[in-house]
N, C-alpha and C positions, 0 to 999 in steps of 0.2 A: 425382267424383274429389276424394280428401282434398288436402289443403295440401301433405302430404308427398308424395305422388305427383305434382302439378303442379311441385313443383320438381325433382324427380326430373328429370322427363319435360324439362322447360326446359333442365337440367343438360347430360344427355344429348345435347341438342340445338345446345347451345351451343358444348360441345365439340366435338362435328362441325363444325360452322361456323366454331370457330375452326383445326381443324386446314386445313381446307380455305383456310381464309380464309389462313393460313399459307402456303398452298405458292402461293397465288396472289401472297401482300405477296412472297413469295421470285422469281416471276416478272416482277412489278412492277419492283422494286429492279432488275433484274437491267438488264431493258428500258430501264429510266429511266437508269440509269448509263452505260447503253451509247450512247444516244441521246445526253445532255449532254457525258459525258469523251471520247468517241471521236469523235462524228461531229458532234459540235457544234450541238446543238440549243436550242432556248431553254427553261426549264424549264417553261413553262407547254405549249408543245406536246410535250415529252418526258412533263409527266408526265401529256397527256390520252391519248398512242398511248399508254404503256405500261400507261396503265389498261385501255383497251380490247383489247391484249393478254392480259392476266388475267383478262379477262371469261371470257373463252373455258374456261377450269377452271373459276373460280368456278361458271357456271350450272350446268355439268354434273357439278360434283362436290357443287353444294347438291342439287340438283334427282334427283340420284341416291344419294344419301349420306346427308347432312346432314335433307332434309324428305323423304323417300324413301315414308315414309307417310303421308305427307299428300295432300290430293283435288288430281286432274288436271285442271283446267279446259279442257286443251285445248291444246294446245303452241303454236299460234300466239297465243292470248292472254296463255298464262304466259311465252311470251320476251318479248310487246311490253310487259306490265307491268315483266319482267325489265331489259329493256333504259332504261326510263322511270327506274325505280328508278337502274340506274346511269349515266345520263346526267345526272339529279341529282347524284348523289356523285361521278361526275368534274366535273362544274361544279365543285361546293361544294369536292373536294378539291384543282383547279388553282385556287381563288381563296384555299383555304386558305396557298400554295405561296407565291403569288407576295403575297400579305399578308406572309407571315413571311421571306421573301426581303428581300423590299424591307426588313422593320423591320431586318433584319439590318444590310442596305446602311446604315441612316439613324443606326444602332448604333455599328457599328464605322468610319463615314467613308470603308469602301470595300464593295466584292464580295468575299459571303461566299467562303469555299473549300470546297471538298468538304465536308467534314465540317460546315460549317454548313446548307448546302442538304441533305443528306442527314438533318440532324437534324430540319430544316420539314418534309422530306419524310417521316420519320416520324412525326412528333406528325401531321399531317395524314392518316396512312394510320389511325392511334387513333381519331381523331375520326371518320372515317368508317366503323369497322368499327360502331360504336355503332349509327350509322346505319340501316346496309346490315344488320343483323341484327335490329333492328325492324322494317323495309320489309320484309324476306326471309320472317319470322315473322307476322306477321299481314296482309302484304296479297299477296304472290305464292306463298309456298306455303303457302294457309291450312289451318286443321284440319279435320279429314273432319268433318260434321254431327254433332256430339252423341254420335260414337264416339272413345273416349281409345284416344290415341295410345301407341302402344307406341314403347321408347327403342332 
């Protein structure tokens, strides 16, 4: 496969991922606001349920969508990788969270307001999509043997 074709194919791929990835940060956000402004939760447990909320589209819209033709390992092993994958990035995204919470707190001499947890809570959902679309791309839905993927 030429250079051009690999990126193609990445492109393609990417974009699924991101649109996907999209409607899940849009279930995320939703979850997480709901949980913190309404019913009073603390940000580091609001943003591990809301992540795990989102999982729920994510697997099924990468794993149907997004890597769609890529080889099937096996469904109980592709969700426990699945799962492995995002229990890392909800770690690393709830310690992203409450890292830039706290700097906020140490910043400003008090507790951010919405708009600044919701800013941490975005740069933290960036840094993870990086993540979750290297882990997604080469270790849970990997390429079929030595046959190029169609986009």
């Amino acid at each position: 496969m030429n250079r051009l074709s690999q990126v193609s194919r990445l492109a393609g791929v990417g974009s699924r991922f991101l649109i996907v990835g999209g409607l899940s940060t849009l279930i995320e956000v939703g979850v997480f606001n709901l949980l913190v402004f309404v019913l009073g939760w603390d940000v580091v447990s609001a943003k591990i349920a809301a992540s795990l909320v989102a999982l729920i589209n994510a697997y099924f819209g990468n794993r149907e969508w997004t890597f769609r033709h890529r080889d099937r390992r096996g469904r109980t092993s592709e969700i426990a990788l699945f799962l492995g994958v995002n229990a890392v990035c909800t770690v690393l995204g709830a310690g992203i969270v409450w890292l830039g919470v706290e700097g906020l707190r140490m910043l400003l001499g008090e507790a951010p307001g919405a708009l600044g947890i919701n800013l941490v809570n975005f740069a933290s959902i960036g840094i993870i999509v990086l993540v979750r679309f290297v882990l997604y791309h080469w270790l849970v839905f990997p390429q079929k043997n030595a046959a190029p993927e169609t986009a």
